[in-house]
Backbone as CSV, one residue per row, in Angstrom:
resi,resn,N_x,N_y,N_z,CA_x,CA_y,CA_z,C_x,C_y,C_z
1,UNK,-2.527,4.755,10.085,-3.746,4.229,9.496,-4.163,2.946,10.182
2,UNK,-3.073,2.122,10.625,-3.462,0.683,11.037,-4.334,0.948,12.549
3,UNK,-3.457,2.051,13.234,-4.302,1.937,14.528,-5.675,2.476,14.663
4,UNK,-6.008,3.216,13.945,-7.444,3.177,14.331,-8.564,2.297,13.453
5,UNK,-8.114,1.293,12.641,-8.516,0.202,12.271,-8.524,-0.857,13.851
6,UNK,-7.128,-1.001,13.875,-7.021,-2.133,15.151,-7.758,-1.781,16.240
7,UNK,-7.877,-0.197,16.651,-8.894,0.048,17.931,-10.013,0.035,17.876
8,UNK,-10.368,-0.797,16.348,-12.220,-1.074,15.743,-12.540,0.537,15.872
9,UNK,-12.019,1.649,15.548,-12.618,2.910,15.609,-13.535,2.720,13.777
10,UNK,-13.239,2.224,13.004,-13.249,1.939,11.717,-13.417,0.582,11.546
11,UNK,-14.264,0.507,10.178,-14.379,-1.351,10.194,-13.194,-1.462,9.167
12,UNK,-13.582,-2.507,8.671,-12.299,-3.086,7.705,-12.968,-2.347,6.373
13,UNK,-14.156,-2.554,5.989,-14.493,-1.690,4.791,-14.268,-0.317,4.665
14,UNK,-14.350,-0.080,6.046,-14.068,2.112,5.946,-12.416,1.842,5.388
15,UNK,-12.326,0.588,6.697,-9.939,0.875,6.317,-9.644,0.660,4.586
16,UNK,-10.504,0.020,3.934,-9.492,-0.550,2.644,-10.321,0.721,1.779
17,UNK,-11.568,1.717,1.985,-11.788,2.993,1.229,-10.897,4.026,1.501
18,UNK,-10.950,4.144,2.801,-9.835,5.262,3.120,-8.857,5.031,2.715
19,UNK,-7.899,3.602,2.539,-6.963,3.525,2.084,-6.820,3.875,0.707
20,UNK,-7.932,3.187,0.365,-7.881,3.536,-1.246,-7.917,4.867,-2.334
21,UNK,-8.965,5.485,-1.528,-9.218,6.883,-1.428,-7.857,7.819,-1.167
22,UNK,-7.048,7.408,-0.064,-5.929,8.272,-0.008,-4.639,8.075,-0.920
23,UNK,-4.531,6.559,-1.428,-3.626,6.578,-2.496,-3.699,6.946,-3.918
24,UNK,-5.379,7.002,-3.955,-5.811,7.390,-5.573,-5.367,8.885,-5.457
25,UNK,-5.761,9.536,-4.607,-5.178,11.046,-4.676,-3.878,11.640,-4.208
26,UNK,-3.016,10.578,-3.791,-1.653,10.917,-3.744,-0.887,10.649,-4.881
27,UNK,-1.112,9.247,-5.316,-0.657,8.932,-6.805,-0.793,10.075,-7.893
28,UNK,-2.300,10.804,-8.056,-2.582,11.093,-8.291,-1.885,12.754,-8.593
29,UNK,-1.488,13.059,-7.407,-0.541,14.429,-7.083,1.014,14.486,-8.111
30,UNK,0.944,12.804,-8.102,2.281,12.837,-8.513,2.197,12.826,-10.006
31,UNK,0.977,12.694,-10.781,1.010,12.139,-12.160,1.000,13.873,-12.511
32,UNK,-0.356,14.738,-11.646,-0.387,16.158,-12.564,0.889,16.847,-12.454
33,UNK,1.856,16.364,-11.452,3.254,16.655,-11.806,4.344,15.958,-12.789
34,UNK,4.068,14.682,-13.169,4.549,14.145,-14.361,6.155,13.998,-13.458
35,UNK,5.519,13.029,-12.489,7.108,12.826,-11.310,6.465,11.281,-11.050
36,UNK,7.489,10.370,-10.589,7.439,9.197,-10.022,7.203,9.275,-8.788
37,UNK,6.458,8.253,-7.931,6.174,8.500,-6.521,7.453,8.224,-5.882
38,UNK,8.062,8.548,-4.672,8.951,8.195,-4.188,9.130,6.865,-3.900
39,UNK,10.255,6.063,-3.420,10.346,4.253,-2.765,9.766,4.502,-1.087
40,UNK,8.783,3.425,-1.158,8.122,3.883,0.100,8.779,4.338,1.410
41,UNK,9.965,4.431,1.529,10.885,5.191,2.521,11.301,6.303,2.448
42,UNK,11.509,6.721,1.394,11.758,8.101,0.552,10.750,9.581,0.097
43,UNK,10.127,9.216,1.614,8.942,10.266,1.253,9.443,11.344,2.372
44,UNK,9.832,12.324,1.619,10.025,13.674,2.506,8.939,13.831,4.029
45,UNK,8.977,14.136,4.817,8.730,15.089,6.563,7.336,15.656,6.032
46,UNK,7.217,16.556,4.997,6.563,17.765,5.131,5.263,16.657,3.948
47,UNK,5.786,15.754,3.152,4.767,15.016,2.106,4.254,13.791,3.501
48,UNK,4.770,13.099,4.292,4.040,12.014,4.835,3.247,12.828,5.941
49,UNK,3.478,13.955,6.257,2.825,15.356,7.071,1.575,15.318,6.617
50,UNK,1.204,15.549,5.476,0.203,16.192,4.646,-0.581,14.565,4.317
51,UNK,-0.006,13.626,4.079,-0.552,12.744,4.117,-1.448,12.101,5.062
52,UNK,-0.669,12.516,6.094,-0.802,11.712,7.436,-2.342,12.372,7.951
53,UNK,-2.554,14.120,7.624,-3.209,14.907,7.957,-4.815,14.413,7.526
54,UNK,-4.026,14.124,5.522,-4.855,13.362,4.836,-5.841,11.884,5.642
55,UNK,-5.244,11.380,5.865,-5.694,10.405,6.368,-6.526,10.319,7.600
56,UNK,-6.309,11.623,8.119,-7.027,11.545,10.274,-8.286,12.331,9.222
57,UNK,-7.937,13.249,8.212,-9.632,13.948,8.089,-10.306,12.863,7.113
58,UNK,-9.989,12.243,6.756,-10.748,10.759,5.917,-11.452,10.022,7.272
59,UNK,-10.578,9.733,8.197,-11.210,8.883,9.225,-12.552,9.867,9.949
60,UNK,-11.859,10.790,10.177,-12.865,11.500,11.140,-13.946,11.756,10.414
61,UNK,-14.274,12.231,9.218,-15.112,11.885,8.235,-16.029,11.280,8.318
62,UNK,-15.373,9.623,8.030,-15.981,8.243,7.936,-16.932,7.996,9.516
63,UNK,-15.932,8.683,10.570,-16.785,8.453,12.243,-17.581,8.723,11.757
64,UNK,-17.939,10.189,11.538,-19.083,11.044,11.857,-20.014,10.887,10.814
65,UNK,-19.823,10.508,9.692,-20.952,10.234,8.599,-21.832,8.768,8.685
66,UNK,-20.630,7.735,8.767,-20.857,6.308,7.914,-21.265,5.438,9.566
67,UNK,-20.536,5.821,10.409,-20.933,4.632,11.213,-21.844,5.351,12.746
């Protein structure tokens, strides 16, 4: 997430929505399961995967719409 903030691909307002945006709906994953989120090291391969995925289609998104 940080680097395509730092390569100005994104301003600082897209970085702290996207950010925000991607934790409201991960948190979020974890409540309609009625589970605690993991300790931020403790996130399974296949969940920071899906996250990670999460996060490039938020950005690419934000390119092509907002700026």
């Amino acid at each position: 997430m940080n680097r395509p903030y730092e390569a100005r691909l994104i301003s600082r307002d897209e970085y702290k929505g996207i950010l925000k945006k991607v934790a409201d709906k991960v948190v979020s994953g974890y409540r309609v399961h009625h589970r605690k989120p993991p300790p931020k090291l403790a996130i399974p391969d296949s969940t920071a995967a899906s996250i990670k995925k999460l996060v490039d289609e938020y950005i690419e998104f934000t390119r092509k719409h907002w700026s």
